[in-house]
C-alpha positions in Angstrom: 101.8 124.0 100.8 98.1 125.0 101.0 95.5 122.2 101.7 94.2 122.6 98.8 97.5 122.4 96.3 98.2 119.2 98.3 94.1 117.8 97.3 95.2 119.1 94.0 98.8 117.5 93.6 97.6 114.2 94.8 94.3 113.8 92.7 96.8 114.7 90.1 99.5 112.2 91.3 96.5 109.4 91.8 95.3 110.0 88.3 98.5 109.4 86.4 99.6 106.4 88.8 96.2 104.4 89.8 93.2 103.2 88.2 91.4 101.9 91.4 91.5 99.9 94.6 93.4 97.0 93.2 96.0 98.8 92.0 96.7 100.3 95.2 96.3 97.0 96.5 99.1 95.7 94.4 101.2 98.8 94.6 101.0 98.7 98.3 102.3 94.9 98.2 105.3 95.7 96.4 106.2 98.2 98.8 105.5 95.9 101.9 107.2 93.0 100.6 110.2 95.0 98.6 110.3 91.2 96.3 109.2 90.3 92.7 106.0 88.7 92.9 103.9 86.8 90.0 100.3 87.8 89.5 99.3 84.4 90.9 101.3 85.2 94.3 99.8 88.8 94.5 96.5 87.8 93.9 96.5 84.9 96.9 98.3 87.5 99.3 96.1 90.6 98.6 92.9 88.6 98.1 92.3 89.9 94.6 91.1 87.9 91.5 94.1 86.9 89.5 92.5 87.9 86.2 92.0 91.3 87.9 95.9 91.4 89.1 97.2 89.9 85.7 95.1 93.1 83.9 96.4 96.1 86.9 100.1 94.4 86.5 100.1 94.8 82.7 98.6 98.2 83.7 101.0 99.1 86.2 104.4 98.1 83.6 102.9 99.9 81.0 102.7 103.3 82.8 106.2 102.5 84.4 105.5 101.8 87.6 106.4 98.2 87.5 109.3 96.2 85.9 108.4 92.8 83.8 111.0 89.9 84.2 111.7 88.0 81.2 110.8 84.3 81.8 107.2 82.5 83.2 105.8 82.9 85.0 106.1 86.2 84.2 107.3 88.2 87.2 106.9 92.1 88.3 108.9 94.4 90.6 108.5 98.0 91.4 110.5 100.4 89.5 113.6 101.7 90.0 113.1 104.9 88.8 113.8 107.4 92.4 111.1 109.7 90.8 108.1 106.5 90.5 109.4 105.6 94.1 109.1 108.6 95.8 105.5 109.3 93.5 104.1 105.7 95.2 105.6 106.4 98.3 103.3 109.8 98.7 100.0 108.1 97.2 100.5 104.8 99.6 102.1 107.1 102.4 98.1 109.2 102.1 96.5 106.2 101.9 97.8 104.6 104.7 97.2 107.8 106.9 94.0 109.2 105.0 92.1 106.3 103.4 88.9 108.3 103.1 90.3 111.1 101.2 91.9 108.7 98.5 89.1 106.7 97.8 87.2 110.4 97.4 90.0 111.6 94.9 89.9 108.1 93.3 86.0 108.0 92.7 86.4 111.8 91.6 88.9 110.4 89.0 86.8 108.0 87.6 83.7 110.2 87.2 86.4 112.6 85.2 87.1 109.6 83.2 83.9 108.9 82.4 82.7 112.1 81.6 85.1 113.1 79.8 84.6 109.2 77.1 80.5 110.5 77.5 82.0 113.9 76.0 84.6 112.1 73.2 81.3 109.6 72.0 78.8 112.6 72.1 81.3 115.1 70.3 82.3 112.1 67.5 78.2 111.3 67.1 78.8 115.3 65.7 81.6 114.7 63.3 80.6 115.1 59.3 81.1 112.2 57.9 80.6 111.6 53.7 77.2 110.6 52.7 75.8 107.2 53.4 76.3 104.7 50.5 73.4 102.3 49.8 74.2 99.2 50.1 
């Protein structure tokens, strides 16, 4: 696989899996400690605000890459979906060995993100819309 098909892949992989550092953060804890963990635990082992880990967990479980427990506090686990494992264990694997060049895919994510939401408001300021009503 050519360097740059691999840059590709993994900004890909990064954009549908991570949002930024915490998540990785939080990501990277589950695979270290291979345990449930509730956002209050996370947040004292990886040195994150809880508010921010209690936001990247809800995150995280909605785009299936962790598991909610029933019960309080409310407790997470990593997926057992082979495909999200093996997904995680590529972007953590990069991380681990190339730091620099996920952080660069990350950031390159995020100005995507918000240039594309500068495009959406500018194009929807465009949109015909009825006539005003006085009022």
């Amino acid at each position: 696989m050519s360097d740059e098909l691999e840059t590709d892949a993994l900004k890909q992989l990064l954009s549908e899996t991570v949002e930024g550092l915490e998540d990785l953060a939080i990501l990277a804890w589950f695979e270290r400690t291979q345990t449930p963990g509730d956002a209050d635990r996370i947040a004292r082992e990886t040195g994150t605000a809880v508010d921010t880990v209690r936001t990247a967990l809800a995150r995280l479980a909605a785009a299936g890459l962790l598991c909610e427990s029933p019960g309080e506090p409310k407790a997470f686990e990593a997926s057992p979906d082979s495909e999200v494992l093996r997904h995680l264990a590529l972007v953590l694997g990069e991380y681990r060995a190339n730091p620099v060049r996920v952080m660069k895919l990350m950031t390159e994510n995020a100005i995507e993100r918000v240039r594309n939401a500068a495009l959406r408001t500018f194009a929807e300021s465009f949109r015909i819309r009825g006539p005003k009503k006085d009022g």
